[in-house]
Short mmCIF file of the C-alpha atoms (twelve columns), coordinates in Angstrom:
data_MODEL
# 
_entry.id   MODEL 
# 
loop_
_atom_site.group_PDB 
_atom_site.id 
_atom_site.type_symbol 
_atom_site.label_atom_id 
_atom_site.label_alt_id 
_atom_site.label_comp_id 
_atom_site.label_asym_id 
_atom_site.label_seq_id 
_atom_site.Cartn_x 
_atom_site.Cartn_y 
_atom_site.Cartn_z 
_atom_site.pdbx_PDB_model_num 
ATOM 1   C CA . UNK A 1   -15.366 -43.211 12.136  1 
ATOM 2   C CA . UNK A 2   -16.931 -40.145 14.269  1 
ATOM 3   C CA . UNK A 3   -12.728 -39.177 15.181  1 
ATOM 4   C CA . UNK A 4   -11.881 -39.419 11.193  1 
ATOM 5   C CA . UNK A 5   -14.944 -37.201 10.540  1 
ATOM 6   C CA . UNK A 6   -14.262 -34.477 13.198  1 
ATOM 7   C CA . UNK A 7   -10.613 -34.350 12.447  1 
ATOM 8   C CA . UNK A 8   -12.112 -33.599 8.838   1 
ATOM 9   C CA . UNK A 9   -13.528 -30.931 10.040  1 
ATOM 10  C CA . UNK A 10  -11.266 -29.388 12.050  1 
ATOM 11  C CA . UNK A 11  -8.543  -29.732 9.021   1 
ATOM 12  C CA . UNK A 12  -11.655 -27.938 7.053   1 
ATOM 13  C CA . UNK A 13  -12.333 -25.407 8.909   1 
ATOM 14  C CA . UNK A 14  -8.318  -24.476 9.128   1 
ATOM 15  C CA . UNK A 15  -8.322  -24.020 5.315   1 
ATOM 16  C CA . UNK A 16  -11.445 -22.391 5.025   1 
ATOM 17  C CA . UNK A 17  -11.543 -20.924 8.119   1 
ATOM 18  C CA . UNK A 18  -8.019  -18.786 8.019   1 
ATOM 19  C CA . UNK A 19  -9.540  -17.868 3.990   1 
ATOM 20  C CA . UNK A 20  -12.008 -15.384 5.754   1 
ATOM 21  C CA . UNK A 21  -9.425  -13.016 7.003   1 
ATOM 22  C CA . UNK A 22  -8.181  -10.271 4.760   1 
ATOM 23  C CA . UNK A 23  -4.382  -10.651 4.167   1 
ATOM 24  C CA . UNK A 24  -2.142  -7.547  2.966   1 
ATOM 25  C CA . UNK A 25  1.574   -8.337  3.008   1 
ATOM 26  C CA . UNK A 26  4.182   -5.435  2.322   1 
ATOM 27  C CA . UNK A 27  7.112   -6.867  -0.275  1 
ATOM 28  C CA . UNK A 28  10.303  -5.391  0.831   1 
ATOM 29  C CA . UNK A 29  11.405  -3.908  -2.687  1 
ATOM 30  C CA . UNK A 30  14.383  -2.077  -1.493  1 
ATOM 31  C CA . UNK A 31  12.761  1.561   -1.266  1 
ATOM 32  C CA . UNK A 32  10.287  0.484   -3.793  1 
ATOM 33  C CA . UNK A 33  6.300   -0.512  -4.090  1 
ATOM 34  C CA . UNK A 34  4.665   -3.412  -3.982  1 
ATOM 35  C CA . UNK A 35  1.648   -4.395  -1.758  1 
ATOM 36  C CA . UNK A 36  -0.212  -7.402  -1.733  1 
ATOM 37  C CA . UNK A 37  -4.284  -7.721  -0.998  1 
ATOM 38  C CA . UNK A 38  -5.941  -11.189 -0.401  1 
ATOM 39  C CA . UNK A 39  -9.493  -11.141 -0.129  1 
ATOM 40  C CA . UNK A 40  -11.687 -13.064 2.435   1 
ATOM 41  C CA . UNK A 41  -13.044 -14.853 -1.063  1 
ATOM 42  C CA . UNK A 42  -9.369  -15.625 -2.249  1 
ATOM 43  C CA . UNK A 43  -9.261  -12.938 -4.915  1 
ATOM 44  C CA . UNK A 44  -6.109  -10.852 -4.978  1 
ATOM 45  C CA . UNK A 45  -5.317  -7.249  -5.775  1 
ATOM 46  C CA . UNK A 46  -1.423  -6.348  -6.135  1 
ATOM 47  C CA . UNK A 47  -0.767  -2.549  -5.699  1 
ATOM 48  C CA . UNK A 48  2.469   -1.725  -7.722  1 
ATOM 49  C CA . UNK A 49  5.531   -3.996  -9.180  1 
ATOM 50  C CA . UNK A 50  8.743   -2.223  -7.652  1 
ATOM 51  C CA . UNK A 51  11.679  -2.250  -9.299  1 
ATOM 52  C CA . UNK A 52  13.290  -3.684  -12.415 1 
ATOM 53  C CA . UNK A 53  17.084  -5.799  -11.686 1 
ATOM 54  C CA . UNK A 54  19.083  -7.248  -13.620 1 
ATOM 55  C CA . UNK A 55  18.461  -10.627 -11.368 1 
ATOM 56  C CA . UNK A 56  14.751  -9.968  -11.231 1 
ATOM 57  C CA . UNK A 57  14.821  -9.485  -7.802  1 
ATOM 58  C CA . UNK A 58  11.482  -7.799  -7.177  1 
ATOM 59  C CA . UNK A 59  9.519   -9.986  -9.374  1 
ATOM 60  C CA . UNK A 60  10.786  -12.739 -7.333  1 
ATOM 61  C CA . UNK A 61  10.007  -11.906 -4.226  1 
ATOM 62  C CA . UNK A 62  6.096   -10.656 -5.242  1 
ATOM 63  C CA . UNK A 63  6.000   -14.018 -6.723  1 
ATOM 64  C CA . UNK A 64  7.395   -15.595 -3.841  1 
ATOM 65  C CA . UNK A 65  4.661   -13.410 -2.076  1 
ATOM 66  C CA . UNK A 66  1.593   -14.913 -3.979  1 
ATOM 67  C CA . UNK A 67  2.723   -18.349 -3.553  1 
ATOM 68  C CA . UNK A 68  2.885   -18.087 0.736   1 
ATOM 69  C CA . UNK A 69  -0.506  -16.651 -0.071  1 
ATOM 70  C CA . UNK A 70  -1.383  -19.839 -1.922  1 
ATOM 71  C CA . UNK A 71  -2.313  -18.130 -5.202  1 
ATOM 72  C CA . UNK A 72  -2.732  -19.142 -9.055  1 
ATOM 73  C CA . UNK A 73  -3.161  -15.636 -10.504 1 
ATOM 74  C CA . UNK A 74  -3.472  -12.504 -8.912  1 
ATOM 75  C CA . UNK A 75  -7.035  -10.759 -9.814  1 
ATOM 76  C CA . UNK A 76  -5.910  -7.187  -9.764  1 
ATOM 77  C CA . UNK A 77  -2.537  -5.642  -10.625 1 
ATOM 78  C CA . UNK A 78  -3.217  -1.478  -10.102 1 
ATOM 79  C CA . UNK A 79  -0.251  0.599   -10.980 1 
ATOM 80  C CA . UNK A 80  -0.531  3.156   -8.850  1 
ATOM 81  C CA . UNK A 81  1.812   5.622   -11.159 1 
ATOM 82  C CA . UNK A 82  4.087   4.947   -14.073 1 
ATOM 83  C CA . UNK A 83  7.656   5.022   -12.192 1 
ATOM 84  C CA . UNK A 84  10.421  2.490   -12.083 1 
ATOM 85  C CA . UNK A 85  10.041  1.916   -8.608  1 
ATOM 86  C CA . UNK A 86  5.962   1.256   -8.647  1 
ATOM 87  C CA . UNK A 87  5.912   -0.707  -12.585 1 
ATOM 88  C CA . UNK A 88  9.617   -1.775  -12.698 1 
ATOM 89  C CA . UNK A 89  8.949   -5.534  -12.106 1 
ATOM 90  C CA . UNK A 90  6.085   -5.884  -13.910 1 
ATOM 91  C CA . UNK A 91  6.898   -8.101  -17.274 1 
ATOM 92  C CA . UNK A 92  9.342   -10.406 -15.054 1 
ATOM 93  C CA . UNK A 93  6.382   -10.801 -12.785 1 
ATOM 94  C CA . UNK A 94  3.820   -11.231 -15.569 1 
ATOM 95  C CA . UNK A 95  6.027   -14.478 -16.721 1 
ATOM 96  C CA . UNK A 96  5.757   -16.193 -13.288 1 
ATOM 97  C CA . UNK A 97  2.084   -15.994 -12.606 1 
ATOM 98  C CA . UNK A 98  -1.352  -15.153 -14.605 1 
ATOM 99  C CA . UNK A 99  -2.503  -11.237 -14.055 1 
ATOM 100 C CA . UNK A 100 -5.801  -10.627 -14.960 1 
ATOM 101 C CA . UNK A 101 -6.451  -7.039  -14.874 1 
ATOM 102 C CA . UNK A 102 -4.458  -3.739  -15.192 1 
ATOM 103 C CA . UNK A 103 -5.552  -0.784  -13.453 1 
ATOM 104 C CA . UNK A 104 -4.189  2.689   -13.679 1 
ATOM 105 C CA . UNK A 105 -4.739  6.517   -13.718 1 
ATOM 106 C CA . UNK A 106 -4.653  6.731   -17.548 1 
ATOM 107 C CA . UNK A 107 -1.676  7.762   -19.794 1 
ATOM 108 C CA . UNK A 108 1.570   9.308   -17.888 1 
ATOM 109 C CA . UNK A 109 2.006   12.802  -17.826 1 
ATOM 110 C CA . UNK A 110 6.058   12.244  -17.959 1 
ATOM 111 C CA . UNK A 111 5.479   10.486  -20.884 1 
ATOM 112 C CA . UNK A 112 8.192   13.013  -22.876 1 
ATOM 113 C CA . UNK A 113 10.975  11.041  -20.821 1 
ATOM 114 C CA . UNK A 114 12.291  7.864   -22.539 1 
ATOM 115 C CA . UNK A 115 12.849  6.182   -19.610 1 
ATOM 116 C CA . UNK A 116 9.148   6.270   -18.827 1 
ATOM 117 C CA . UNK A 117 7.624   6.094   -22.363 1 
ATOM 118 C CA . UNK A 118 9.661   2.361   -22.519 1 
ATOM 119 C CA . UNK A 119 7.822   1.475   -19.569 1 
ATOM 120 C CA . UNK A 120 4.783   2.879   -20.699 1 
ATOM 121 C CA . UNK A 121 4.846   1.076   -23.916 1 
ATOM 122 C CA . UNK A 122 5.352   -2.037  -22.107 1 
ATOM 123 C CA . UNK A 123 2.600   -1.458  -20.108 1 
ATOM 124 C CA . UNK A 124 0.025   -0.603  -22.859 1 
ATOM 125 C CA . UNK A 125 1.363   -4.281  -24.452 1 
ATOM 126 C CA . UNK A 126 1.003   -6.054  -21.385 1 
ATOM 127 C CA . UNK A 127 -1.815  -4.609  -20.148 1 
ATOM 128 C CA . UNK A 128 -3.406  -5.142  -23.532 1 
ATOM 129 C CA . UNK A 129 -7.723  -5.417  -23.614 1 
ATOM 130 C CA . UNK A 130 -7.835  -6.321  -20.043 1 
ATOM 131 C CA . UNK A 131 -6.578  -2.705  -19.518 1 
ATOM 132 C CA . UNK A 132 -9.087  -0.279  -16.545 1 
ATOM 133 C CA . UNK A 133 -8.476  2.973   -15.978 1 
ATOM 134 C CA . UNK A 134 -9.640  4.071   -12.778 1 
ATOM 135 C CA . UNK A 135 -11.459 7.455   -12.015 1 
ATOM 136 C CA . UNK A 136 -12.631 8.945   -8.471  1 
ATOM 137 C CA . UNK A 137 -15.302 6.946   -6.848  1 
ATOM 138 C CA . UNK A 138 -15.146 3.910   -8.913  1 
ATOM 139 C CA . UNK A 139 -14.543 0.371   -6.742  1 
ATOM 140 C CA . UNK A 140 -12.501 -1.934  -7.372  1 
ATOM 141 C CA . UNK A 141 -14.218 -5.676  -7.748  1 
ATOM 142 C CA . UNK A 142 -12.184 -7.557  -5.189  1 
ATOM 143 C CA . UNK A 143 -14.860 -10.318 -3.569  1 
ATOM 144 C CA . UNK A 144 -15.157 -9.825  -0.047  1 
ATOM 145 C CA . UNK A 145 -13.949 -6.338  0.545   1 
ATOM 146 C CA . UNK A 146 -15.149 -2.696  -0.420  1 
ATOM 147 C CA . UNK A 147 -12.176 -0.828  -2.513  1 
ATOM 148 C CA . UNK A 148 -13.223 2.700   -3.446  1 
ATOM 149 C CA . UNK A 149 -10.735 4.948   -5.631  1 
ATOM 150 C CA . UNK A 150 -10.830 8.197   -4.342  1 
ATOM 151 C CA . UNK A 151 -7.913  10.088  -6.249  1 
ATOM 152 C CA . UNK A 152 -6.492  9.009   -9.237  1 
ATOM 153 C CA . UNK A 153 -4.925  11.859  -12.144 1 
ATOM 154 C CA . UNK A 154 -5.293  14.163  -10.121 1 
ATOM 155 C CA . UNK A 155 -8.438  14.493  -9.240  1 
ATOM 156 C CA . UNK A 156 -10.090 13.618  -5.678  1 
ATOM 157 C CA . UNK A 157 -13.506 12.646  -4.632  1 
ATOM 158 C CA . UNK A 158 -15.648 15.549  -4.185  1 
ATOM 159 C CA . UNK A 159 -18.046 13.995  -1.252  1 
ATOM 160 C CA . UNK A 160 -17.234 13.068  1.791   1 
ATOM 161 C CA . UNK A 161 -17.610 9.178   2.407   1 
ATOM 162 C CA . UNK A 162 -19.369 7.478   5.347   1 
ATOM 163 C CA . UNK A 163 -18.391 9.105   8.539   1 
ATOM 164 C CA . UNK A 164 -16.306 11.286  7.295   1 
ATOM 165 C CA . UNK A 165 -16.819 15.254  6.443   1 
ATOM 166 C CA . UNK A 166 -15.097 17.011  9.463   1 
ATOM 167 C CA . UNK A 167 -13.951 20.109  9.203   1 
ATOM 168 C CA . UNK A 168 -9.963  20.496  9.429   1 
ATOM 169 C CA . UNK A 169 -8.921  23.042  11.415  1 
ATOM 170 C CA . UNK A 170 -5.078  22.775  10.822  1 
ATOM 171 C CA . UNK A 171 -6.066  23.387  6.992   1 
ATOM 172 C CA . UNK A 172 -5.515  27.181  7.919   1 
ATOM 173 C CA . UNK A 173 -1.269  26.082  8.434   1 
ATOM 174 C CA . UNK A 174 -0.914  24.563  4.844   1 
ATOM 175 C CA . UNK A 175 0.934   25.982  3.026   1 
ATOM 176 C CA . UNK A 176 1.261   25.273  -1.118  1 
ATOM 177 C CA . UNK A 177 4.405   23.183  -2.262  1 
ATOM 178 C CA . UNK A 178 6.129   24.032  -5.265  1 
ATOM 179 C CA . UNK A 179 5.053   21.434  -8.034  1 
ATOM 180 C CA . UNK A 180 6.537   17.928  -7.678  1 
ATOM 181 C CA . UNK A 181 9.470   17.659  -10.290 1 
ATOM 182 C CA . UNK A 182 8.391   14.336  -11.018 1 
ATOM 183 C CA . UNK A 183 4.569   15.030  -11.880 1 
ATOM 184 C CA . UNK A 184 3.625   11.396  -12.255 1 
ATOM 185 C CA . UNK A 185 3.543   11.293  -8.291  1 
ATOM 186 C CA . UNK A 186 0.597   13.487  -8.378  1 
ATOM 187 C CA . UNK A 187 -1.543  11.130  -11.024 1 
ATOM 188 C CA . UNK A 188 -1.353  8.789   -8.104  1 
ATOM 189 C CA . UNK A 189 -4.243  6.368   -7.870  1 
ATOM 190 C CA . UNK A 190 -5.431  6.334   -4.098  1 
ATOM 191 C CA . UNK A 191 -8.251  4.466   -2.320  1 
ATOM 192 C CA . UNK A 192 -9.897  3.009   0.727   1 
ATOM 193 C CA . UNK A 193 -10.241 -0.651  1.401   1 
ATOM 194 C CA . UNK A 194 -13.043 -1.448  3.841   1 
ATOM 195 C CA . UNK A 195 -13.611 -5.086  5.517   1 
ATOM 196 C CA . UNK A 196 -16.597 -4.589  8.091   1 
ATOM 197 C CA . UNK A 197 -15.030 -1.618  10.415  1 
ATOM 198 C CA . UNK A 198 -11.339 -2.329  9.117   1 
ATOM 199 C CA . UNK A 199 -10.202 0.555   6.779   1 
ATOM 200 C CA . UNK A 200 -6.580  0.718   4.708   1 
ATOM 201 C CA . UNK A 201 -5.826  3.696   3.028   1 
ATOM 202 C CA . UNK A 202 -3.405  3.712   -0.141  1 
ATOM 203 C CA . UNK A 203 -2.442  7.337   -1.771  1 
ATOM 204 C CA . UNK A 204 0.927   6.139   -3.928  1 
ATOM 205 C CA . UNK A 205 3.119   8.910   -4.053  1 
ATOM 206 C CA . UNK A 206 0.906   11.229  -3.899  1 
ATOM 207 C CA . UNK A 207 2.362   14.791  -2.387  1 
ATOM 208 C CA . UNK A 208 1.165   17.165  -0.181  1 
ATOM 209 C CA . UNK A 209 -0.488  19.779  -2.806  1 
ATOM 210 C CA . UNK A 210 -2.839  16.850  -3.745  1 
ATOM 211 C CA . UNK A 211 -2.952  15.128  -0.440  1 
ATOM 212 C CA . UNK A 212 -4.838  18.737  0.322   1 
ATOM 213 C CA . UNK A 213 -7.775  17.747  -2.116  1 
ATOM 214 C CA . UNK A 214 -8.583  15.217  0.102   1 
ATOM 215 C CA . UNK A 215 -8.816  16.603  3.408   1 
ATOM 216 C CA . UNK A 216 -8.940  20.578  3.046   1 
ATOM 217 C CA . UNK A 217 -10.895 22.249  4.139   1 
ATOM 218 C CA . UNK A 218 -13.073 19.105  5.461   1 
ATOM 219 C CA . UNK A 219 -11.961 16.163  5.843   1 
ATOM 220 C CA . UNK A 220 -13.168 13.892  2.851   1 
ATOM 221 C CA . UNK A 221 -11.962 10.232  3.722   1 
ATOM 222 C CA . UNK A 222 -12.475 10.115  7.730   1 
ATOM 223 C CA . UNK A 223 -10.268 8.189   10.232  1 
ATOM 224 C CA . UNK A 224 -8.426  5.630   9.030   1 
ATOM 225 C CA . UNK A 225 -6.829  1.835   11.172  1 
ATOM 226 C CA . UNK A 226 -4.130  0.959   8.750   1 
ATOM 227 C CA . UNK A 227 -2.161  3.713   6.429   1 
ATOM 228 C CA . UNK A 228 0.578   2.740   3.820   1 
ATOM 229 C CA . UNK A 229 2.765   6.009   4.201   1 
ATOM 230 C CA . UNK A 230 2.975   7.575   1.122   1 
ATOM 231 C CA . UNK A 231 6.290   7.999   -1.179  1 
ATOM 232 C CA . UNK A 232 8.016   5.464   1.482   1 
ATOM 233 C CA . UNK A 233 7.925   7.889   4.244   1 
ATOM 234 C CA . UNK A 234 9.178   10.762  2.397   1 
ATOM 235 C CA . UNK A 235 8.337   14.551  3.222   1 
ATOM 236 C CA . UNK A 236 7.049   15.741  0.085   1 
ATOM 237 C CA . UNK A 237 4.199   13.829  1.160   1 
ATOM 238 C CA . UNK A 238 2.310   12.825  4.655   1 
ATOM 239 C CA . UNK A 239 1.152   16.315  5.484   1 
ATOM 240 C CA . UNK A 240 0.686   17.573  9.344   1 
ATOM 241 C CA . UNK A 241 -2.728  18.142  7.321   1 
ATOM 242 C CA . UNK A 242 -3.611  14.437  6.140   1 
ATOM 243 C CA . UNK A 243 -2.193  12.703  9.203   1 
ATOM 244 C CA . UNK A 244 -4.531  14.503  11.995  1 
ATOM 245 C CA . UNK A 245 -7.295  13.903  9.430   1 
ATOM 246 C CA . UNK A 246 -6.991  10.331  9.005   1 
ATOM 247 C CA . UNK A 247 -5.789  9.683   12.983  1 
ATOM 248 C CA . UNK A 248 -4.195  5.789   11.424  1 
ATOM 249 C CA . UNK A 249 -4.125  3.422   14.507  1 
ATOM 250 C CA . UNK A 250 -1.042  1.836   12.485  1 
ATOM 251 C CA . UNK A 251 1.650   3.499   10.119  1 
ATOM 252 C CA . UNK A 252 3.424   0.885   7.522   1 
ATOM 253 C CA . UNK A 253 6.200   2.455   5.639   1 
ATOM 254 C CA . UNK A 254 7.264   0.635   2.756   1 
ATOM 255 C CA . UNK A 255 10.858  2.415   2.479   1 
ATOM 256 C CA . UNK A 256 14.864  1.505   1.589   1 
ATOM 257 C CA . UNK A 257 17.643  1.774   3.845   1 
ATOM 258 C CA . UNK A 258 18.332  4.885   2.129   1 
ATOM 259 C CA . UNK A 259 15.218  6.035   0.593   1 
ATOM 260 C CA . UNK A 260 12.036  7.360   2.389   1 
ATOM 261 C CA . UNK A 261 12.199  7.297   6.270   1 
ATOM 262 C CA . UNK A 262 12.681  10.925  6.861   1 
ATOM 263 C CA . UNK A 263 12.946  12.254  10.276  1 
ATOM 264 C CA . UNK A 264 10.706  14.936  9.771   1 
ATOM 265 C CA . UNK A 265 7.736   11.801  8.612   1 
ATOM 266 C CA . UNK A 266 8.538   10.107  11.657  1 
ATOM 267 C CA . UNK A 267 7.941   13.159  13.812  1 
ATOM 268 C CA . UNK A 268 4.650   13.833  11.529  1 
ATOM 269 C CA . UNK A 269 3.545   10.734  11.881  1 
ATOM 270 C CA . UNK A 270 4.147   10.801  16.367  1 
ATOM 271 C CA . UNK A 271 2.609   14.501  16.670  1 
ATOM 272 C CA . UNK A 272 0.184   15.213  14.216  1 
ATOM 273 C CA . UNK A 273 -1.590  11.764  13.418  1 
ATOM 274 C CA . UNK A 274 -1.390  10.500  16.786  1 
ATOM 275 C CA . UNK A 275 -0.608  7.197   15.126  1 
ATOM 276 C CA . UNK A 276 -0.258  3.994   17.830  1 
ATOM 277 C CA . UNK A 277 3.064   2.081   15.879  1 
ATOM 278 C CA . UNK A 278 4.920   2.853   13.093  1 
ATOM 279 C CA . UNK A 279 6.070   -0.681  11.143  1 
ATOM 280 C CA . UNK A 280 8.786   -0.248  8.626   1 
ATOM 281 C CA . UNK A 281 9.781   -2.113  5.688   1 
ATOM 282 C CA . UNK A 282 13.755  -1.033  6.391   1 
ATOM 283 C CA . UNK A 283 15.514  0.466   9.005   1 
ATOM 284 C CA . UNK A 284 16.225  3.961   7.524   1 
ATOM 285 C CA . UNK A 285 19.922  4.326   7.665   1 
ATOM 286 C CA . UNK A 286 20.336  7.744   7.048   1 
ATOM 287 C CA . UNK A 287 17.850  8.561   10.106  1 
ATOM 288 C CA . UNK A 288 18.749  8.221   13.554  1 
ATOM 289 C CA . UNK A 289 18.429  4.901   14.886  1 
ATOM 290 C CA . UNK A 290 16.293  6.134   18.075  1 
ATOM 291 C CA . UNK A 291 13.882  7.829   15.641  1 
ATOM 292 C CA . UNK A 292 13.214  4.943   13.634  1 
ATOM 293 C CA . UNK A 293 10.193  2.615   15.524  1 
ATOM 294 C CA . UNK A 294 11.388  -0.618  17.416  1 
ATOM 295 C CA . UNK A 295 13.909  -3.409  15.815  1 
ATOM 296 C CA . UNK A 296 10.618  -5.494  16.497  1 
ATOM 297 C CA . UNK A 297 8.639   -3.705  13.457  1 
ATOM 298 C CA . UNK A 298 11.157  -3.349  11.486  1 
ATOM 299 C CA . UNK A 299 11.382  -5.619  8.958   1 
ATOM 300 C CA . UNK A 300 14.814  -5.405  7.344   1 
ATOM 301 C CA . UNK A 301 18.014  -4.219  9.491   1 
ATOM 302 C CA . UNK A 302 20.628  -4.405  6.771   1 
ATOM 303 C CA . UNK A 303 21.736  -2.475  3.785   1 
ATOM 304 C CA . UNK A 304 20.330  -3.697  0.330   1 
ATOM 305 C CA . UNK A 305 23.340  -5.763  -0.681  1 
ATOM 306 C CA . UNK A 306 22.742  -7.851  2.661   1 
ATOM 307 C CA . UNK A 307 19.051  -7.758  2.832   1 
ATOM 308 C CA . UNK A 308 17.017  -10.555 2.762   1 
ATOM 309 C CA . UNK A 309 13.677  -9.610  1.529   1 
ATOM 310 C CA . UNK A 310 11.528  -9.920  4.807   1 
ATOM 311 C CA . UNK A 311 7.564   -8.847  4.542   1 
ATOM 312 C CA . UNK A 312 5.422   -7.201  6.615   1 
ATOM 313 C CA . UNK A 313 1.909   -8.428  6.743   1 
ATOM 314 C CA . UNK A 314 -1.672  -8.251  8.164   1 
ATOM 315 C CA . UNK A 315 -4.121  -10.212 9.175   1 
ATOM 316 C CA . UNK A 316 -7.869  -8.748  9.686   1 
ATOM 317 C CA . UNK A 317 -10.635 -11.202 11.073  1 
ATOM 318 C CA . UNK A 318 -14.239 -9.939  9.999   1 
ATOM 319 C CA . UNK A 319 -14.756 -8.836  13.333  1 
ATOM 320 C CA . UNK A 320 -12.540 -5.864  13.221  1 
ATOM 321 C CA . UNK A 321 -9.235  -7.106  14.785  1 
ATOM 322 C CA . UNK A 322 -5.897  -6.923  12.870  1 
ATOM 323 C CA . UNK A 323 -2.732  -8.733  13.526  1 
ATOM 324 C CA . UNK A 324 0.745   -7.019  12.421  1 
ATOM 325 C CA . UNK A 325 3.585   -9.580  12.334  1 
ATOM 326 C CA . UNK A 326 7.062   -8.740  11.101  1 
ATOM 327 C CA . UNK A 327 8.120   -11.977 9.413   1 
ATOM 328 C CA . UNK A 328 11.781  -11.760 10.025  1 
ATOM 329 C CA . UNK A 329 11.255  -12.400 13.639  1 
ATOM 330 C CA . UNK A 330 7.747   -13.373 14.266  1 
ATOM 331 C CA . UNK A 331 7.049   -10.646 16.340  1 
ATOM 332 C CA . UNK A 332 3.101   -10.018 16.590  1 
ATOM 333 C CA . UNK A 333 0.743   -6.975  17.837  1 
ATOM 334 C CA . UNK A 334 -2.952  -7.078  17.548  1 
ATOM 335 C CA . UNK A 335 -4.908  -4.190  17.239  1 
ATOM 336 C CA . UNK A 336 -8.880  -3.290  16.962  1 
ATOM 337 C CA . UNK A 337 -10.310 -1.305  14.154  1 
ATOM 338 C CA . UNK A 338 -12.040 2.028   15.440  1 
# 
């Protein structure tokens, strides 16, 4: 009787006990977005839908996402901006699983393109009453974690949060962009996840004008573990001026074989944010092999017509540790949060 009731236990505490970490797994969309949050209290945020196919490719590998992640519904869907790439999935996905709430910046500013007034339109229909549009320094409701917006239509926090507020002396080396031709990047909703000392930081697409607002001439959002590179490692965005703000211990870019993964990030990312490992959704074909990061991160070798859809996830314990593992191989690294 005593053996039955401690093997209970132990078969408890492996359910309940693996719940408590915060899970984040990276959908390989192909050059596309979609990130997955599960909360130490179950509850799940998805950031972005990726792409719309013809064989609803995306949608089925988010959904094929939630369900590893043993979920019902997913909490949370925040669009980060109204492109193909980040909402293009959406209505295939909303047929395989519940979503309860849609997040967003508020209307597109593209919304004179047909392409993105269709998607739009869908949106508004999907999204429906359960609809939230997110402004600067609002959080995010996911149980067991702290998620703070801090740029969304443009517009950044205007405080500096906890332990951040440094000033940034390679502020005086930015330079201004010329305006994005696809504005929609620069509605971007960003924020900050916090778990104890973990922090993630999510900007979209956002480019490097409006990556400025953020961390010139102080730093506003402090130094980051875990970044999502923004615009899948492309160098419109990730600034010399963000990265050595934010210092990430770990770099996840979420790009194609043949989209995002710029040399130029890469070097950004090595010099200026003194990150520790880069992990990568693709190997970036059109860059160098030797200036990509190790096969071992790399979650997808192959070009898009061979590729097989492998994720990149996370797990955080409360403590402050965080486990990488690229599940086409298995290959782990841990890391501690600063």
């Amino acid at each position: 009787m005593k053996k039955l009731l401690l093997l209970s236990l132990l078969g408890a505490y492996a359910v309940y006990g693996a719940s408590k970490n915060l899970e984040i797994y990276w959908i390989d969309a192909e050059g596309g977005a979609a990130t997955l949050i599960v909360s130490p209290s179950g509850e799940s945020m998805l950031v972005d839908t990726a792409n719309r196919t013809p064989d609803d490719r995306d949608a089925k590998r988010i959904f094929a996402a939630t369900q590893q992640a043993g979920l019902k519904k997913i909490d949370f869907l925040v669009t980060t901006h109204f492109h193909g790439d980040h909402i293009g999935a959406m209505a295939a996905l909303a047929k395989m699983i519940p979503i309860g709430v849609y997040m967003d910046h508020g209307e597109s500013v593209e919304i004179a393109r047909p392409a993105v007034a269709t998607a739009y339109k869908a949106y508004l229909e999907l999204a429906g009453t359960t609809r939230r549009i997110l402004k600067p320094g609002d959080r995010i409701p996911l149980k067991g974690v702290d998620v703070q917006v801090i740029m969304s239509a443009g517009q950044g926090i205007l405080k500096p949060l906890k332990n951040a507020g440094a000033k940034n002396a390679t502020c005086a080396d930015f330079k201004e962009h010329a305006p994005d031709t696809d504005p929609d990047n620069d509605q971007s909703v960003g924020f900050l996840l916090k778990f104890g000392k973990f922090d993630f930081l999510d900007l979209g697409d956002l480019t490097r004008n409006y990556e400025q607002k953020l961390v010139c001439p102080v730093n506003l959002i402090g130094k980051v573990d875990l970044y999502q590179t923004s615009h899948h490692g492309l160098d419109r965005s990730n600034s010399p001026q963000l990265l050595t703000a934010i210092q990430p211990t770990v770099a996840v870019m979420n790009n194609g074989p043949r989209k995002g993964g710029q040399a130029t990030v890469f070097e950004t990312l090595r010099k200026s944010g003194g990150v520790g490992d880069i992990w990568q959704g693709h190997l970036a074909l059109d860059t160098p092999k030797e200036v990509n990061t190790g096969e071992d991160m790399i979650a997808n070798m192959e070009p898009t017509a061979e590729c097989k859809g492998n994720m990149l996830k996370v797990s955080v314990e409360s403590k402050g540790t965080f486990i990488m593992t690229n599940l086409r191989n298995g290959f782990t690294k841990t890391y501690n949060s600063k």
